[in-house]
C-alpha positions as CSV (number, residue, x, y, z in Angstrom):
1,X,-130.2,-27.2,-25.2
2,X,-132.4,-30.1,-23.7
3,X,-134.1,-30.1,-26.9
4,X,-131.0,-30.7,-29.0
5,X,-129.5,-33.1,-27.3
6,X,-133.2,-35.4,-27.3
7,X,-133.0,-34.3,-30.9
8,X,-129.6,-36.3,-30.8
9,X,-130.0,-39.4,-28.0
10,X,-133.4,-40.9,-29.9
11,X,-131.5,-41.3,-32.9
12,X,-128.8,-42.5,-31.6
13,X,-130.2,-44.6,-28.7
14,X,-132.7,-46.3,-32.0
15,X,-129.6,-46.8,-34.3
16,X,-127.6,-48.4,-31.0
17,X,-130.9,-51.1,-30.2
18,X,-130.6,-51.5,-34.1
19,X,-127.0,-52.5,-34.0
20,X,-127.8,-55.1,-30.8
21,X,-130.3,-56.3,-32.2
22,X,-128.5,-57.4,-35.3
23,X,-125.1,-58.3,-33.0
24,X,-127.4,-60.5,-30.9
25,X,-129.4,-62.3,-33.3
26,X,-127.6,-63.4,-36.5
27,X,-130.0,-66.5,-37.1
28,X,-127.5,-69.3,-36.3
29,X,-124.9,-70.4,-33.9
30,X,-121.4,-72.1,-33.1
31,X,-120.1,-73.4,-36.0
32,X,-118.5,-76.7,-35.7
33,X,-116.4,-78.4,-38.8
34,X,-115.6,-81.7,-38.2
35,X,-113.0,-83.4,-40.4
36,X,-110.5,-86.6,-40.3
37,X,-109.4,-85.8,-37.3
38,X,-110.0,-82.4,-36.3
39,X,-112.8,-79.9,-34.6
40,X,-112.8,-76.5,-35.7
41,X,-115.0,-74.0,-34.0
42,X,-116.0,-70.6,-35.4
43,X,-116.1,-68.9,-31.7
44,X,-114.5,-70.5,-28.9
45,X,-116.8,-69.4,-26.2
46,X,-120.2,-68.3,-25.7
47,X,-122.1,-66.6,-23.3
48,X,-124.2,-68.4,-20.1
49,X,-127.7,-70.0,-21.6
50,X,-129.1,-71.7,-24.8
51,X,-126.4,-72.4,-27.2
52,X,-126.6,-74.1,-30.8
53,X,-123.7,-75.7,-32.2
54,X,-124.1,-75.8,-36.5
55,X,-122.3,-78.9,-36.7
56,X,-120.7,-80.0,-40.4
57,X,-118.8,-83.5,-41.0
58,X,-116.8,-82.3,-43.9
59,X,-115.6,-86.3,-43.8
60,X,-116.5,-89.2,-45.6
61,X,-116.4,-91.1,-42.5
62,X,-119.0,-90.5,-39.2
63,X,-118.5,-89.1,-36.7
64,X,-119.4,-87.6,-33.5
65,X,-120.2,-84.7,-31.3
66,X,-120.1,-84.7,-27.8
67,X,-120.1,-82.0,-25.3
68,X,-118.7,-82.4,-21.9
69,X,-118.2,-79.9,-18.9
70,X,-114.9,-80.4,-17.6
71,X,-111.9,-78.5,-16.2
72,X,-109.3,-80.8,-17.5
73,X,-107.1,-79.6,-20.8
74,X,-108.9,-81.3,-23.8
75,X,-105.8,-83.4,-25.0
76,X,-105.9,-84.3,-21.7
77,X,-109.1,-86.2,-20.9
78,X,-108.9,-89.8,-19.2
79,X,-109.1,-92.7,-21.6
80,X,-109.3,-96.6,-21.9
81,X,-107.0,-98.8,-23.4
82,X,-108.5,-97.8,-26.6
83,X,-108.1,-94.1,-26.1
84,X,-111.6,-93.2,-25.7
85,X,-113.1,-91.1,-23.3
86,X,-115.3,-92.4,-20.7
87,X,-117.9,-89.5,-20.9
88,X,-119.5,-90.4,-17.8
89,X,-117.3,-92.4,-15.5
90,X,-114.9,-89.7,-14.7
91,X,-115.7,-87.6,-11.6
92,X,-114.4,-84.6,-13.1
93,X,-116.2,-85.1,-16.7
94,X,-119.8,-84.2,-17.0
95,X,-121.3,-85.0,-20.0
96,X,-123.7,-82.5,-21.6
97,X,-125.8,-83.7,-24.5
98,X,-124.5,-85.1,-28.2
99,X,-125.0,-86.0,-31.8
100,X,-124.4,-89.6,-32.3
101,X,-123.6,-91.0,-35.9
102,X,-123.3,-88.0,-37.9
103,X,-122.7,-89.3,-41.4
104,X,-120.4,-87.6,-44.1
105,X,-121.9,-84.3,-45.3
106,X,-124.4,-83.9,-42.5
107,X,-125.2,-80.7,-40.8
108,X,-126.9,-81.5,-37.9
109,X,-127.9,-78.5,-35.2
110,X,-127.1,-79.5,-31.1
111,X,-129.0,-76.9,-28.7
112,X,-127.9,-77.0,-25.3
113,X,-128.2,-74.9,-22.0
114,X,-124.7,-74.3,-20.9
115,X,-124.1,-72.7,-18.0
116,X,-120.7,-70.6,-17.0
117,X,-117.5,-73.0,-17.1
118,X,-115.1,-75.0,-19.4
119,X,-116.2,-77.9,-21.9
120,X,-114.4,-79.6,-24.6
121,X,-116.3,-81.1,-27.4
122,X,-115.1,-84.3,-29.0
123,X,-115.8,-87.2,-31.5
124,X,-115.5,-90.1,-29.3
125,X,-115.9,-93.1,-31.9
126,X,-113.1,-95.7,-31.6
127,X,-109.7,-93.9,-31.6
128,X,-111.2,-90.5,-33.0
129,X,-110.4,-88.6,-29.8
130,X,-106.9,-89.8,-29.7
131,X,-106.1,-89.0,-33.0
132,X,-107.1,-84.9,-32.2
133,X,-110.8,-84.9,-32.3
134,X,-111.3,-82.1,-29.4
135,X,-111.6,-78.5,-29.0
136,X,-111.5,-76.5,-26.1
137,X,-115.0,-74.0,-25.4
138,X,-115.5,-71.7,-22.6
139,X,-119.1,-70.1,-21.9
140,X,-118.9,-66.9,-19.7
């Protein structure tokens, strides 16, 4: 009996690794599409640690990606008169890292250690934000 059921567990446990293996590693990371005047996001959360964003500006225009750690809704960040973000003046924003000037039909990568909480990512370039450039990402 014990030898049937090694028989069965290696296989199983091999093609199980296998299928993590492949689950875990796919080669690239959070796709981000930005557009006149949108974020799109392949996966809305990631787990704790390194995480890429694949960033694509589907626009003509540039644009922006900015990643800040915050607990405040993302059409619902603190702005200036302008309706910009102030990434760093806000107690309860943290800004993270980001991709400045991202021309039209650029695919810049962003790699950043995020640890567990909420973030929003936004294009913060004159008016851009207000005009829907956010999306809401959680990392567990």
């Amino acid at each position: 009996m014990a030898l049937r059921l090694r028989r069965l567990f290696l296989p199983m446990a091999a093609l199980l690794a296998l299928m993590g293996a492949s689950c875990s590693d796919d080669g690239g990371g959070v796709g981000a599409t930005l557009a006149d005047f949108s974020i799109t996001l392949d996966a809305n959360s990631a787990e704790a640690g390194e995480v890429t964003f694949d960033v694509t500006n589907e626009a003509d225009q540039t644009h922006e990606f900015v990643v800040l750690k915050t607990d405040i809704a993302e059409d619902q960040l603190p702005t200036d008169d302008a309706g910009d973000v102030d990434e760093a003046g806000d107690p309860g924003i943290e800004l993270i890292d980001e991709i400045e000037d991202i021309a039209g039909g650029a695919t810049p990568t962003l790699t950043v250690n995020l640890e567990a909480g909420n973030y929003v990512l936004i294009c913060n370039l004159p008016g851009h934000y207000a005009e829907g450039m956010h999306a809401s990402f959680t990392v567990n």
